[in-house]
C-alpha positions in Angstrom: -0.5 24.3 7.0 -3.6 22.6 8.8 -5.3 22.9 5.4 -2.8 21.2 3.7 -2.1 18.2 6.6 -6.3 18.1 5.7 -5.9 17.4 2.2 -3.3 15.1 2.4 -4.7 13.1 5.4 -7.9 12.6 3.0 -5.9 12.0 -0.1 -4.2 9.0 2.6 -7.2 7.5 3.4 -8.4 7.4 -0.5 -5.4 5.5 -1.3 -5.5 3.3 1.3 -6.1 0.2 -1.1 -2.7 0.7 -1.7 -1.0 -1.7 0.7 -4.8 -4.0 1.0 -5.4 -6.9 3.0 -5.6 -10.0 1.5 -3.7 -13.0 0.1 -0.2 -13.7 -0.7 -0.9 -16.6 -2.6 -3.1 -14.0 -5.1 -0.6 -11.2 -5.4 2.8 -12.9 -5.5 4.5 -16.3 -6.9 4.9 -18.9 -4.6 9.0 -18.8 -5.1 8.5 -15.2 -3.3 6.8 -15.6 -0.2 7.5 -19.2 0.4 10.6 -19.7 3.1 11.7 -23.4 2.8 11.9 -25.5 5.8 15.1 -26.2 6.1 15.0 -28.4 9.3 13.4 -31.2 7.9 12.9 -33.4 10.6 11.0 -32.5 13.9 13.3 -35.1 15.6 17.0 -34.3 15.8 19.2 -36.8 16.4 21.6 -34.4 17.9 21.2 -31.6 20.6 21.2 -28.7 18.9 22.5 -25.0 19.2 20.6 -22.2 18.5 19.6 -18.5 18.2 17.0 -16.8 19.5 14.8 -13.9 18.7 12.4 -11.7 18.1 10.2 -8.5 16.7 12.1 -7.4 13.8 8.8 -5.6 12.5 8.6 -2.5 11.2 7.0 0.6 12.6 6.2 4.1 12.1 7.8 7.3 11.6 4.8 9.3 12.5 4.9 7.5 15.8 8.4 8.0 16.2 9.7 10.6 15.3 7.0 13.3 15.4 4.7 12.3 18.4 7.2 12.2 20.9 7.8 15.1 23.0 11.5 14.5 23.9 12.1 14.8 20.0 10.6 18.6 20.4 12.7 19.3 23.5 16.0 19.4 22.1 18.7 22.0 22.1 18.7 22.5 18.3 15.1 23.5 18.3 16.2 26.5 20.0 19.4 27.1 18.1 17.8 26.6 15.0 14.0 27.5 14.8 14.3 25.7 11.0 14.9 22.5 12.7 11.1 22.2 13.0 10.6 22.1 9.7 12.0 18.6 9.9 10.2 17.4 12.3 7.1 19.0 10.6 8.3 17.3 7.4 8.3 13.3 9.3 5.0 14.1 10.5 3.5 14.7 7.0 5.2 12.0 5.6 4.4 9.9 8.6 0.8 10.7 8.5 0.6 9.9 4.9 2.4 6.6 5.5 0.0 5.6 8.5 -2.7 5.9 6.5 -1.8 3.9 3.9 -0.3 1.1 6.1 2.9 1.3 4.7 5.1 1.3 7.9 8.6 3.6 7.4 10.6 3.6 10.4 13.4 1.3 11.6 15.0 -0.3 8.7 18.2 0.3 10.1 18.2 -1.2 13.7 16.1 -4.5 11.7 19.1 -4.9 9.2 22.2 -4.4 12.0 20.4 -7.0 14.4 19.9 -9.6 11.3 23.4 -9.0 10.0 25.1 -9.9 13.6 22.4 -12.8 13.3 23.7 -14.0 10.3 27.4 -13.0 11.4 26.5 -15.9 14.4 25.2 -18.0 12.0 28.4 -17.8 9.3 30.3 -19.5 12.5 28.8 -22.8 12.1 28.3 -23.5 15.6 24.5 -23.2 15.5 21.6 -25.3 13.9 18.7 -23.0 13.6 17.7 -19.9 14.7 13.8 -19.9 16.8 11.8 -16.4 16.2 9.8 -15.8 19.1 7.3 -13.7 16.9 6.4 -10.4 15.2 7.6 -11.9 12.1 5.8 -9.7 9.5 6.6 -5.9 8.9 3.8 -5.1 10.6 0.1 -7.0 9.9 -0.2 -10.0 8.9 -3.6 -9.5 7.1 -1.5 -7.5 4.3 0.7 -8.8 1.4 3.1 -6.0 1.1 3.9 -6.2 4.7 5.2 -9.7 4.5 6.8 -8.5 1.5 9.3 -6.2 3.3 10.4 -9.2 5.7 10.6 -11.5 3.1 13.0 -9.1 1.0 15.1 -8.1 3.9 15.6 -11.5 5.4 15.2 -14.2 1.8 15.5 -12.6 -1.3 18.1 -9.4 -1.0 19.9 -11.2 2.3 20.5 -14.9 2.2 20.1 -15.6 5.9 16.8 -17.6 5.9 18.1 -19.2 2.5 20.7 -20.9 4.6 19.3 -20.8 8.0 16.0 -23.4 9.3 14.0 -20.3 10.9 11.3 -22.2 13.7 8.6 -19.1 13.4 6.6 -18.7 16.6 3.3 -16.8 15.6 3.7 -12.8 17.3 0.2 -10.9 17.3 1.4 -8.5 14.6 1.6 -11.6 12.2 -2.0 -11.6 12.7 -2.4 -15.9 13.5 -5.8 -14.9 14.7 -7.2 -13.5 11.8 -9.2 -16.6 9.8 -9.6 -14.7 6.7 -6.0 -13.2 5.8 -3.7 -13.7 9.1 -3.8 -17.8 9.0 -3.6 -18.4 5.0 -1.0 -16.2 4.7 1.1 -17.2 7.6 0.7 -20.7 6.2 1.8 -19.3 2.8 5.1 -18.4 4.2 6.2 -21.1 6.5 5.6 -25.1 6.5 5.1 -25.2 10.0 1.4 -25.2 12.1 1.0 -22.4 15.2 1.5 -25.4 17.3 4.5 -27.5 16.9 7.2 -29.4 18.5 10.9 -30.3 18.2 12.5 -32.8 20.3 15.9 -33.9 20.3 17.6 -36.4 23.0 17.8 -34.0 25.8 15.3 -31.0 24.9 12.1 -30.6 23.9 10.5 -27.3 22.4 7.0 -26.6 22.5 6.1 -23.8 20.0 2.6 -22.4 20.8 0.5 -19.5 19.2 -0.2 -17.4 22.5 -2.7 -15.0 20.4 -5.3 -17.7 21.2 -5.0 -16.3 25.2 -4.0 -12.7 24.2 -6.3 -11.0 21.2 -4.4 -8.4 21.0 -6.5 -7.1 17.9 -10.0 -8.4 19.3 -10.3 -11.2 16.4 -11.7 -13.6 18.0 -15.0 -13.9 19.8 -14.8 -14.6 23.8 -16.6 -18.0 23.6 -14.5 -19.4 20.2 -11.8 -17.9 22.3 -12.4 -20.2 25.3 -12.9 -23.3 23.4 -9.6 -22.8 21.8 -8.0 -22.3 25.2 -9.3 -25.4 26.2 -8.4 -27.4 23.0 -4.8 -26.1 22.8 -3.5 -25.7 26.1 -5.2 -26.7 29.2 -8.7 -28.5 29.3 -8.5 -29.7 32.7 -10.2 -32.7 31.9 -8.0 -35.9 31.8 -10.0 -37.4 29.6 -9.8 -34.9 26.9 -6.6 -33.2 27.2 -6.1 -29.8 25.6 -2.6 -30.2 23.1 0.0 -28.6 25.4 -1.2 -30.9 28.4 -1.4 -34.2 26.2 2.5 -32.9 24.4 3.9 -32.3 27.7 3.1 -35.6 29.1 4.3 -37.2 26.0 8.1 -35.6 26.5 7.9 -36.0 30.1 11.3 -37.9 30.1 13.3 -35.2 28.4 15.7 -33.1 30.9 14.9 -29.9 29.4 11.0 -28.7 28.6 11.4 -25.3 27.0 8.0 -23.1 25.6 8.0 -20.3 22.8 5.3 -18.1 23.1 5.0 -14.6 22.0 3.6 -12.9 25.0 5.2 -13.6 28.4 2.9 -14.7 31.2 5.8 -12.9 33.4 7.0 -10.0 32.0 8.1 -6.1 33.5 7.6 -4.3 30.0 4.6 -2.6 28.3 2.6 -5.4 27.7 2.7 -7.1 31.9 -0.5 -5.7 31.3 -2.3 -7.4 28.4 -2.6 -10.5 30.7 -5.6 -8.2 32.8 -7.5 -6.2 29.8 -10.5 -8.0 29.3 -10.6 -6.5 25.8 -8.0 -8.9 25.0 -9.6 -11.8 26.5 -12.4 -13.6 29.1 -11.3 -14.1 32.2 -7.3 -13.9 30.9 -5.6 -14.3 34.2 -7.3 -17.3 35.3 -6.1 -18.8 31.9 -2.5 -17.6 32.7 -2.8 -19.1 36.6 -3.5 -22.3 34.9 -1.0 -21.9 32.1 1.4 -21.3 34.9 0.4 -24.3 36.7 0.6 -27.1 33.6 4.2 -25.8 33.7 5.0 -26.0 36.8 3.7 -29.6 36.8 5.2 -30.8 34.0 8.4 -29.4 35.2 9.0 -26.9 32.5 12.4 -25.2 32.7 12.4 -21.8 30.3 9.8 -19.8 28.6 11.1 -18.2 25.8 8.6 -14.8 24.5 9.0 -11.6 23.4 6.3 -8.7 22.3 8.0 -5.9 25.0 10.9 -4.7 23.0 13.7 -5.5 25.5 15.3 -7.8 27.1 14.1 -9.9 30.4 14.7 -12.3 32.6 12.7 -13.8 35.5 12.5 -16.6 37.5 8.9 -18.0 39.0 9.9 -19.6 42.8 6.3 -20.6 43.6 2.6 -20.0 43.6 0.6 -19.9 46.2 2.8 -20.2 49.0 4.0 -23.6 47.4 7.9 -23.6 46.4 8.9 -24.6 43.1 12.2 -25.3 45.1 14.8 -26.8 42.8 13.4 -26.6 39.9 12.0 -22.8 39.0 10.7 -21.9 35.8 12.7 -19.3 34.4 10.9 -16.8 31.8 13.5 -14.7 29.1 12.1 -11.9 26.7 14.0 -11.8 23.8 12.1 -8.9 22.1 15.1 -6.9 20.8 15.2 -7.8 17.1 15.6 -4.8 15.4 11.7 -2.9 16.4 12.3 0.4 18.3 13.3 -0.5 21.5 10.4 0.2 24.5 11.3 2.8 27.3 11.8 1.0 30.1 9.5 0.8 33.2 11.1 2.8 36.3 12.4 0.6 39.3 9.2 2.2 41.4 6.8 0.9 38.2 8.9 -2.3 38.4 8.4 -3.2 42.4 4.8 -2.0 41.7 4.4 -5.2 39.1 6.1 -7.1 41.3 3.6 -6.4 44.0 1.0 -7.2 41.8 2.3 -10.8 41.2 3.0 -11.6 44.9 -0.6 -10.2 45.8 -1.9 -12.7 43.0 0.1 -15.3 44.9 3.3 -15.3 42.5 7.0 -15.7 43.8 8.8 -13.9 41.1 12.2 -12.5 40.5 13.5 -10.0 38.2 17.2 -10.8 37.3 17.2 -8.8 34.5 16.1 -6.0 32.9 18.1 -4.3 29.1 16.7 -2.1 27.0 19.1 -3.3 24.0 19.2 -4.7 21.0 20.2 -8.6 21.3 19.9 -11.9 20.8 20.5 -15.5 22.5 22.5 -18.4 21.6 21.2 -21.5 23.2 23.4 -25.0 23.5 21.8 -27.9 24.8 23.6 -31.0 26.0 23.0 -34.1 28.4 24.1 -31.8 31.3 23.2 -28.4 30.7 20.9 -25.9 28.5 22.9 -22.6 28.6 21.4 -19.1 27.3 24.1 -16.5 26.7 22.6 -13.2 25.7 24.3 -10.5 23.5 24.0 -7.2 22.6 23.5 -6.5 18.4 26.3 -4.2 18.2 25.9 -2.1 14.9 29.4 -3.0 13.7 29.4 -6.8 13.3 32.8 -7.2 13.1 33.1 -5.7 16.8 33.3 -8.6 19.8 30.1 -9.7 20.8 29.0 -8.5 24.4 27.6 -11.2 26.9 24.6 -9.1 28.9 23.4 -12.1 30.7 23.6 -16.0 31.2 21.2 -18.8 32.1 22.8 -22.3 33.0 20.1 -25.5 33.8 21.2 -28.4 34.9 19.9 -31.5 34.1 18.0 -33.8 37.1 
């Protein structure tokens, strides 16, 4: 058996060109990969309702299903000694897959979350939907992996035929990668990795967090710096970075509301890729003064996702200085459709929030689902309210409300 998981490892790695990076715009037409923007105007005369979400990507079967122990540790491995045949049988398969780049594993969980999605959407009520990243199947660098989105969600499924889809750039869509990440991105959608869409009461700042988080170590420290300071905060108030110049510009509206892909609060998996230095020079510093433009500015809700569950939070202060009134209130809508995270324990979870309150952070948790979900948000001259749901795999069964958010305006 080791012989043969040998031969078929190398066999893998030889076909590897199989799923290659490189260019949409090469390998398919551009009626394939190109999604439409169907919110043609930036400026809406209306407030608008919409849904929120994110990381519907694909994963991996070898991951999945045969490198975790509690998939071993089951009653039917004892009863039936065959039953590790199967599991033996994913992990070859899995392997193979892996090596080729051609993730295999939750097709299912993608497609129920996007059918409740478009069952939402079939109601009328809303006016877009905003993904808050991890777009692609998997890497953005590779054709076929944009492919499988692009199939599920535009040509077999109509949603994003009928529905404006706002794309905020996740790291697995690769937005940091110059040579296959960026064109390709662009390929797909007509909007930049920096955006915004006002409407009377609301305005929405789309930014592409990978800049501060490198997940995939694309960019160099000091090209990473210079982008931090060009896109979000300079310091300098003669030359202000893009987020500090757009956020003065919208100052009047009631409601300031951010979509980034990876939370500068968050409880998951990731709280942590805010402290690697792998990912980034001198990363918290850049999220203490991402933290502080918004708190400034008077930012209300953070939108993210990248952990593969559902948060909320609330930042009181910094510092020992109370935000009072007017908190800014982080939500992690990361339950798309990608295997869901196992949660952090409530000891890991006061252990994080330690962390923050020794850096000086006045956080609350409010809430904390591993579940698949999705928010509807309705903006008005009084109030921006986020109601979360659960995906339930039966779309025709009544939505469940796991959580609400209600902002007042000043």
């Amino acid at each position: 058996m080791t012989k043969r998981m040998i031969v078929i490892a190398l066999i893998a790695i030889f076909l590897t060109s199989c799923a290659p990076q490189g260019y949409l715009t090469e390998m398919y037409s551009v009626d394939f990969y190109h999604i439409p923007k169907l919110l043609p105007d930036e400026t809406l005369t209306e407030d608008p309702t919409f849904i929120v979400y994110g990381d519907n990507q694909a994963t991996w079967r070898f991951l999945q299903k045969f490198l975790l122990p509690r998939n071993w540790a089951t009653w039917k491995m004892a009863i039936f000694p065959f039953y590790e045949l199967y599991w033996i049988g994913n992990g070859l398969v899995g392997v193979v897959n892996w090596e080729l780049r051609v993730p295999d594993y939750g097709q299912k969980t993608r497609l129920m979350v996007r059918d409740r999605i478009y069952t939402e959407w079939l109601k009328g009520e809303t006016d877009f939907i905003l993904s808050v990243g991890d777009i692609t199947a998997n890497d953005g660098r590779r054709p076929s992996h944009w492919a499988m989105f692009l199939n599920e969600n535009y040509h077999d499924h109509p949603l994003y035929r009928e529905a404006p889809l706002l794309p905020t750039p996740g790291n697995h869509d690769m937005t940091h990668n110059a040579e296959y990440g960026i064109p390709n991105y662009d390929a797909v959608f007509d909007y930049p990795t920096f955006y915004v869409i006002e409407s009377p009461n609301m305005a929405l700042f789309i930014v592409n967090a990978n800049i501060i988080v490198d997940w995939h170590d694309q960019i160099p420290d000091d090209e990473q710096e210079r982008l931090f300071l060009e896109w979000f905060v300079s310091g300098d108030e003669h030359h202000s970075a893009w987020l500090e110049s757009k956020l003065a510009e919208y100052a009047d509206k009631p409601f300031k509301v951010i979509s980034m892909h990876q939370s500068p609060v968050s409880f998951g998996y990731h709280w942590r890729d805010w402290y690697k230095s792998s990912y980034g020079r001198n990363t918290p510093e850049k999220k203490r003064a991402l933290l502080q433009l918004f708190h400034d500015n008077q930012v209300d809700l953070v939108f993210s996702g990248h952990d593969h569950l559902y948060q909320h939070s609330v930042l009181q202060g910094i510092d020992d200085v109370s935000f009072g009134n007017h908190p800014i209130h982080f939500v992690v809508s990361s339950g798309g459709g990608v295997t869901l995270r196992d949660p952090a324990s409530p000891k890991k979870r006061q252990d994080i929030l330690r962390t923050y309150a020794d850096e000086g952070y006045d956080v609350d948790l409010l809430k904390y689902e591993p579940v698949f979900h999705y928010c509807v948000v309705e903006v008005n001259d009084e109030q921006l309210v986020v109601k979360t749901y659960t995906a339930a795999e039966d779309s025709s069964q009544d939505r469940q409300l796991i959580d609400e958010l209600i902002l007042n305006s000043d």
